[in-house]
C-alpha positions as CSV (number, residue, x, y, z in Angstrom):
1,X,88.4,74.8,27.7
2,X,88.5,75.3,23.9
3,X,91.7,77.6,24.5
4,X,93.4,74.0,26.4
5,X,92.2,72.2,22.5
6,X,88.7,70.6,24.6
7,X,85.8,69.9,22.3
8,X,83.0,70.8,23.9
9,X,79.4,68.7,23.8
10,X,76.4,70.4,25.4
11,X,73.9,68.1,27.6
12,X,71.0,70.0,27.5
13,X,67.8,68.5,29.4
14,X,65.0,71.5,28.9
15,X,61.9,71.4,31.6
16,X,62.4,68.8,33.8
17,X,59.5,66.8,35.5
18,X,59.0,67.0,39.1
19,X,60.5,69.8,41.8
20,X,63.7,69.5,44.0
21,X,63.9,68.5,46.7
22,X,60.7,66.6,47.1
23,X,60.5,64.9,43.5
24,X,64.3,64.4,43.3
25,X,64.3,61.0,42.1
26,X,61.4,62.0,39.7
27,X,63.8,65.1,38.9
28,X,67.0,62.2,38.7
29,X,65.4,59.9,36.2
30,X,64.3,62.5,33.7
31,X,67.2,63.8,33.5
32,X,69.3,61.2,33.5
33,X,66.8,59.8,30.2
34,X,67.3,63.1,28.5
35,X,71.4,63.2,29.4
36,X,72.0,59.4,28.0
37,X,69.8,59.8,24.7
38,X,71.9,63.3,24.4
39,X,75.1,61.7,24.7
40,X,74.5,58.6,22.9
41,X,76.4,59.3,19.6
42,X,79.2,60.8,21.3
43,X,82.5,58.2,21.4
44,X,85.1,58.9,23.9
45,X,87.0,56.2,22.4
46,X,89.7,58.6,21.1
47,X,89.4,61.6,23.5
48,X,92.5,62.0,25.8
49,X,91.0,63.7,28.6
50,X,87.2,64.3,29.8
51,X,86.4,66.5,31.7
52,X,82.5,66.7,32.9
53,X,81.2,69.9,34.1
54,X,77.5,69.4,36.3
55,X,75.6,71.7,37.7
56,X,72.5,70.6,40.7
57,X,71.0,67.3,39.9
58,X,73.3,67.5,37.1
59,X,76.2,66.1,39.4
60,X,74.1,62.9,40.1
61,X,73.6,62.5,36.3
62,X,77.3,63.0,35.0
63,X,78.7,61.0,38.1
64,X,75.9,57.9,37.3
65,X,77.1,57.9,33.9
66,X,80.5,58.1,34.4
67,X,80.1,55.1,36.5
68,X,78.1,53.3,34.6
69,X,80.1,54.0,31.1
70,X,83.2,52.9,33.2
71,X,85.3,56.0,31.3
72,X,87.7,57.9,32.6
73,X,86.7,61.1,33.4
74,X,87.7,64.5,35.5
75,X,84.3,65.6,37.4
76,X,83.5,69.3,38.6
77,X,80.6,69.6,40.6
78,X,78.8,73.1,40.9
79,X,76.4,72.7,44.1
80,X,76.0,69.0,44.4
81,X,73.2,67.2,45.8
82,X,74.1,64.3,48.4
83,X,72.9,61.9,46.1
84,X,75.6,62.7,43.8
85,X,77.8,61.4,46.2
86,X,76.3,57.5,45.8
87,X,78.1,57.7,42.2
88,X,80.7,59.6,42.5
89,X,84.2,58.7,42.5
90,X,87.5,60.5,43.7
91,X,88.3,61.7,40.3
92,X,86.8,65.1,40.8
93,X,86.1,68.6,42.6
94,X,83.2,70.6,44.1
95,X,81.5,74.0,45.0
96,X,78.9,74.2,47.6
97,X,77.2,77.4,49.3
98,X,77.0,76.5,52.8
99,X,72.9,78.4,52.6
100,X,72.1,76.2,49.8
101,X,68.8,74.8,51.0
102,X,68.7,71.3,49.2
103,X,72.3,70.2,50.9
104,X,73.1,69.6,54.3
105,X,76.9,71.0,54.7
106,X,78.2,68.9,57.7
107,X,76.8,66.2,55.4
108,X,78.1,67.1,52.4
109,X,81.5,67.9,53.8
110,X,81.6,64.2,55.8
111,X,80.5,62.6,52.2
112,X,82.6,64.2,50.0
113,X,86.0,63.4,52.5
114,X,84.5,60.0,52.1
115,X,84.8,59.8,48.2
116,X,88.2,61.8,48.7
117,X,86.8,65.1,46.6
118,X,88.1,68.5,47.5
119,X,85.1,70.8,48.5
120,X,85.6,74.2,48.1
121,X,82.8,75.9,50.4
122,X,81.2,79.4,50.1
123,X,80.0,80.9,53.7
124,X,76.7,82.2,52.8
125,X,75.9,81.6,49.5
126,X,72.8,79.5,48.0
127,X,72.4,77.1,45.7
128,X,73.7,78.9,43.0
129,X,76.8,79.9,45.1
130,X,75.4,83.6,45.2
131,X,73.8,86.0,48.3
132,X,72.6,89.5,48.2
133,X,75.4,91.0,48.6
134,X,76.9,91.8,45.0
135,X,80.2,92.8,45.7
136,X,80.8,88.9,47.5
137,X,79.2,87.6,44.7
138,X,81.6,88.5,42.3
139,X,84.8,87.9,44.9
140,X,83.3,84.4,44.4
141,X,83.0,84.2,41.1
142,X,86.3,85.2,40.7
143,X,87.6,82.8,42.9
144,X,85.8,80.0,41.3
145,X,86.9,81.4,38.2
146,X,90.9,81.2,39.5
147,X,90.6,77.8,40.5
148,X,88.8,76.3,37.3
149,X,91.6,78.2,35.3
150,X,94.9,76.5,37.6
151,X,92.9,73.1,37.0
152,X,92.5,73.2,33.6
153,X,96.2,74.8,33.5
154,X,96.7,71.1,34.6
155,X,94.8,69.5,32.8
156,X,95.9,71.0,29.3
157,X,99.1,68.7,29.9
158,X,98.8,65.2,28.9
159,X,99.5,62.1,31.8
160,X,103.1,61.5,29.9
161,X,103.7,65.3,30.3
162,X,103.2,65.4,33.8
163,X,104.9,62.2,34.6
164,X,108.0,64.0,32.4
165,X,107.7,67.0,34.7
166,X,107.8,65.4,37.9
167,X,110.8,62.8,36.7
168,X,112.5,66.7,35.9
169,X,111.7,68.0,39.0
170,X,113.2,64.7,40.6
171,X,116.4,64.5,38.5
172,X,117.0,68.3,39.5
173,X,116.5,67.8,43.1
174,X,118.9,64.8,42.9
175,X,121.8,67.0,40.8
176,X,121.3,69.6,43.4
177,X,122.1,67.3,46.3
178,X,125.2,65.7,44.5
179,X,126.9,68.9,43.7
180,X,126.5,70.1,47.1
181,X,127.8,66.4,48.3
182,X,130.8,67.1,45.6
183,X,131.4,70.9,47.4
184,X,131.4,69.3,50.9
185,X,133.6,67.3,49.7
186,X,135.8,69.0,47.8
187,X,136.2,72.8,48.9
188,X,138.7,73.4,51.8
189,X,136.3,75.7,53.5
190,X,132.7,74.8,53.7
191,X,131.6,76.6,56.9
192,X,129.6,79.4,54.7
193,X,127.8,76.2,53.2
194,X,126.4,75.3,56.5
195,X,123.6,76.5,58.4
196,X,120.5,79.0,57.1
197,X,121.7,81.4,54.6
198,X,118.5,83.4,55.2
199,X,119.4,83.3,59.0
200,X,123.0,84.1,57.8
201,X,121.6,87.9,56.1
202,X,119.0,88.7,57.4
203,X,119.0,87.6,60.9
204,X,115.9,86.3,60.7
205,X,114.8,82.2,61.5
206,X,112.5,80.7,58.5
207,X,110.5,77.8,58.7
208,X,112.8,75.8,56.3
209,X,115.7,76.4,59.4
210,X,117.2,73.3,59.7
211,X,116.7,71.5,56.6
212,X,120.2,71.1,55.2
213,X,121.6,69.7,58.3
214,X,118.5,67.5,58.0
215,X,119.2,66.3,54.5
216,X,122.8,66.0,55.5
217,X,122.2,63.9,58.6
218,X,119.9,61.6,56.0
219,X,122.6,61.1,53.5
220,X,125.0,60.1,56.7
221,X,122.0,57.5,57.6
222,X,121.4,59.4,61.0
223,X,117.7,59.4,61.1
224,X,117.1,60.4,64.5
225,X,119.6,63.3,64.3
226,X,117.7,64.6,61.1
227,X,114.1,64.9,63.4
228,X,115.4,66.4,65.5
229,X,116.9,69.1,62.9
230,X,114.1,69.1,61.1
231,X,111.2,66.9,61.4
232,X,109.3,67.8,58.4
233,X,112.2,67.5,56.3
234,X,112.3,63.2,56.8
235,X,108.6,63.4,56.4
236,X,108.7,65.2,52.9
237,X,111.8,63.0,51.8
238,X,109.6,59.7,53.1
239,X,106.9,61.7,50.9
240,X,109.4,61.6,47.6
241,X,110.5,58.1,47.7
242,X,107.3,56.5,48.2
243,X,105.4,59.1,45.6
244,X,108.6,58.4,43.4
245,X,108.4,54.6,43.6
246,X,104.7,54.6,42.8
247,X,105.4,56.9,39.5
248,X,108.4,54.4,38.5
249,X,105.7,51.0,38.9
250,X,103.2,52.9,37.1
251,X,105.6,53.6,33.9
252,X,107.0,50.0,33.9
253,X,103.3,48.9,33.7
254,X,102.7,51.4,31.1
255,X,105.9,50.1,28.5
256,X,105.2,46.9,29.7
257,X,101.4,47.6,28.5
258,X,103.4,49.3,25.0
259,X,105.3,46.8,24.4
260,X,102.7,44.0,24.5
């Protein structure tokens, strides 16, 4: 995190009073005391981007607050409890072993698709994500580790970076379409432009088969005849549009918001 420029602010709560599972409310209100005197000279006025790291009762206490504060904040959630899930919002991620005794999976899983938050689940492991077996627990950690370093990959780019990106990724997309349109258009032979070119080399059908007569059927405003080319094709260009739109309104709110 210090490597992506993140300050980092330790909550630190020591012996906490009562035992989970039985005292967990006992267990919840400590350490939500200790976490909110901890954190009470900390501004996030000026921070970019927070990100809130919990582990155990932990989750409950960094999802109240975040609630509570109203801020704008990235949560991870190592082994949550389900009570966590009465604060949380969508804005985060979690691990879970399915053998950890304070959490029911099935009711962790339907809770968490609930609130919208990825769960990345561990056959076997406890409530520190672990089991006997050494050599699984450190395919696990390494896996955990993988995923925490492509998120914060992510989140090392600020909101107007990514919103750049994906308006790049759109222009190309739209540049790559015209100059095939132009080629169509204007070459006198186009037959080696149509079909699979993988199918074309290598003999061989990919999944993608059927994609630019699908795109091309599109463009002609043949709808039906692009299904049946490719069905997944419409869906994803259905996908682009609408995700497209939505990034558009968000920008003319945020110059709008600028400007004012």
């Amino acid at each position: 995190m210090i490597a992506h420029g993140y300050d980092i602010v330790d909550v630190t709560y020591g012996k906490l009073s009562g035992h989970l599972p039985e005292e967990i409310q006992k267990v919840f209100d400590d350490g939500w005391n200790k976490a909110v005197d901890c954190l009470k000279n900390v501004d996030f006025s000026d921070a970019e981007d927070i990100v809130f790291l919990s582990k155990s009762i932990g989750t409950a206490i960094s999802a109240r607050y975040v609630a509570e504060k109203g801020l704008k904040v990235r949560n991870i959630y190592f082994t949550p409890l389900e009570i966590t899930m009465q604060y949380a919002n969508s804005n985060g991620i979690a691990f879970h072993g399915t053998a950890d005794p304070l959490v029911n999976t099935g009711e962790l899983t339907r809770l968490c698709e609930a609130k919208n938050i990825p769960l990345y689940k561990y056959e076997g492991g406890n409530h520190s994500i672990e089991t006997k077996d050494i050599l699984w627990n450190i395919r696990t950690q390494e896996d955990i580790a993988e995923k925490l370093y492509r998120l914060f990959e992510l989140l090392g780019h600020t909101e107007g970076q990514l919103y750049i990106a994906e308006i790049a990724v759109l222009i190309t997309l739209l540049i790559g379409t015209a100059v095939y349109i132009l080629l169509l258009r204007v070459l006198p032979d186009t037959s080696w432009l149509e079909g699979c070119q993988i199918r074309r080399f290598t003999g061989v059908i990919c999944p993608a088969c059927g994609t630019t007569r699908a795109v091309l059927a599109m463009l002609h405003g043949h709808l039906l005849t692009a299904l049946y080319y490719h069905v997944a094709t419409v869906y994803l260009a259905c996908i682009c549009i609408i995700l497209s739109g939505r990034q558009y309104d968000q920008a003319c709110h945020e110059w709008q918001g600028t400007a004012l």
